[in-house]
ROLUM-137200 format. One record per residue (C-alpha): x, y, z; residue number from 1. Coordinates in nm, 3 decimals. Example, Ala and Ser with C-alpha at 12.3 -4.5 7.8 and 13.67 -1.06 7.14 Angstrom:
BEGIN
+---------+---------+---------+-----+
!    east !   north !      up !  nr !
+---------+---------+---------+-----+
!   1.230 !  -0.450 !   0.780 !   1 !
!   1.367 !  -0.106 !   0.714 !   2 !
+---------+---------+---------+-----+
// end
This chain:
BEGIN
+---------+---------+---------+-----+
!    east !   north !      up !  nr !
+---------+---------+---------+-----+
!  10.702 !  10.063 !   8.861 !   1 !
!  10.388 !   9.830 !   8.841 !   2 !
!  10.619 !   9.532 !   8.832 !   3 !
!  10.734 !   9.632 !   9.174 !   4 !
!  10.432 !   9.749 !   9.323 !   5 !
!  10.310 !   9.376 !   9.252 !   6 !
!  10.633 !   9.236 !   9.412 !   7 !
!  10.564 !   9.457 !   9.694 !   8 !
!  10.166 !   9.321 !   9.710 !   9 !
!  10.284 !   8.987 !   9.672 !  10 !
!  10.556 !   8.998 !   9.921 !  11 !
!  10.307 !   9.150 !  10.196 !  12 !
!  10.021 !   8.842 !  10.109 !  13 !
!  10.348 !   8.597 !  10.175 !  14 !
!  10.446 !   8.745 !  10.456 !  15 !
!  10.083 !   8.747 !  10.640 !  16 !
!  10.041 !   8.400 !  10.582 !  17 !
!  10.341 !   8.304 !  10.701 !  18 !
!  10.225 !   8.499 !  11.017 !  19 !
!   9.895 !   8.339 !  11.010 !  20 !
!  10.058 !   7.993 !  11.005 !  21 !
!  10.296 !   8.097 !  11.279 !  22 !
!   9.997 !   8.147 !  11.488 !  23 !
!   9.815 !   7.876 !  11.406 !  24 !
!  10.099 !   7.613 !  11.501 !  25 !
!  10.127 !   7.839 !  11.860 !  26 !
!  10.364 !   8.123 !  11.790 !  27 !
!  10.286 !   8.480 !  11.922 !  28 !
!  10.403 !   8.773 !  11.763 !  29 !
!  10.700 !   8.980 !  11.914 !  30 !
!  10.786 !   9.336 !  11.847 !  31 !
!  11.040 !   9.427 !  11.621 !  32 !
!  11.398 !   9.494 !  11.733 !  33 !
!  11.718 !   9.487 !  11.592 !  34 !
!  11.896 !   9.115 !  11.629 !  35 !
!  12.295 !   9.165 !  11.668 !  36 !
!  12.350 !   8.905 !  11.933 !  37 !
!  12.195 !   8.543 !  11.881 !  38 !
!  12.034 !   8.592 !  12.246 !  39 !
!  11.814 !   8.894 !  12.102 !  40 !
!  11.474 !   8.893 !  11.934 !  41 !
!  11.173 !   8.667 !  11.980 !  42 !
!  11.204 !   8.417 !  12.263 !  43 !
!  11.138 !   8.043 !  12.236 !  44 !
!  10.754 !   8.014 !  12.045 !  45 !
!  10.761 !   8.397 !  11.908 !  46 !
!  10.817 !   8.568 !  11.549 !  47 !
!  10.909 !   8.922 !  11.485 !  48 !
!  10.845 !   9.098 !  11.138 !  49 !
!  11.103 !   9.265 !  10.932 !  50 !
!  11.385 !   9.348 !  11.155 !  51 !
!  11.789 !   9.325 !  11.114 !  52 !
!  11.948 !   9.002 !  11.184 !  53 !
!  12.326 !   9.071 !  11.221 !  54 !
!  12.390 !   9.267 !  10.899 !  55 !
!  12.118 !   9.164 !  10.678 !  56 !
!  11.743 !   9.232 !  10.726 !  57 !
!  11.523 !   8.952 !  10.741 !  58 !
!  11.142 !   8.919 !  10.656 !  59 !
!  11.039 !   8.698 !  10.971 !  60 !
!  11.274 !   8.597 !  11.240 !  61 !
!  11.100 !   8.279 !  11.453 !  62 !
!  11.261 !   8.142 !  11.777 !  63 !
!  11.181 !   7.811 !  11.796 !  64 !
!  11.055 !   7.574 !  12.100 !  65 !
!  11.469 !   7.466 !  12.147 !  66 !
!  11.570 !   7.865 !  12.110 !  67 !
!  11.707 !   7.793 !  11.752 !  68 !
!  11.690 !   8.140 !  11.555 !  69 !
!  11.524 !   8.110 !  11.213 !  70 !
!  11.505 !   8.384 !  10.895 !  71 !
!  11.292 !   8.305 !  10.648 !  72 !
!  11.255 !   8.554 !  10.342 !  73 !
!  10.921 !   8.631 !  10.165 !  74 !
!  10.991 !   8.694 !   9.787 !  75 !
!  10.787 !   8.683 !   9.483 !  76 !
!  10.937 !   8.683 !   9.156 !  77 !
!  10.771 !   8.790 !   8.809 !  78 !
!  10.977 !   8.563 !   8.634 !  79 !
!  10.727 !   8.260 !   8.443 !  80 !
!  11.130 !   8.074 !   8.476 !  81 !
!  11.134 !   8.158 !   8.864 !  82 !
!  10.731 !   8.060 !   8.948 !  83 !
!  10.798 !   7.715 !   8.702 !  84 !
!  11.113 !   7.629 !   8.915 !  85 !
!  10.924 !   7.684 !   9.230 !  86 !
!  10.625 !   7.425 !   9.188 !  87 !
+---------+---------+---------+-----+
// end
């Protein structure tokens, strides 16, 4: 239960400075709706938090300045094998 509870904290710290660096390069936050066509979601220059994309869920979806659609995940692992690998 701890274990998770840290995954959780550390997952939430990701994900806000992922937002924070979305801002800072110009993005502005969008609300949060369900994605099932690749027109919906954030326009060009916005991010939305936590939302489904198709049939997944995805931590940040950004719409970037040519309207490519972007997922990125926010995941912290326990693991010493998993943090070694990642530096």
């Amino acid at each position: 239960r701890i274990a998770t509870e840290r995954r959780n904290e550390g997952k939430d710290t990701q994900e806000t400075k992922v937002k924070d660096y979305l801002r800072s390069l110009g993005f502005e936050e969008a609300p949060t709706v369900a994605i099932n066509t690749i027109v919906k979601g954030p326009q060009a220059m916005q991010f939305c938090a936590e939302c489904q994309l198709g049939e997944r869920k995805a931590d940040v979806v950004v719409r970037l300045h040519d309207t490519r659609l972007m997922a990125i995940e926010c995941k912290v692992s326990n693991s010493a094998n998993k943090q070694r690998q990642a530096t």
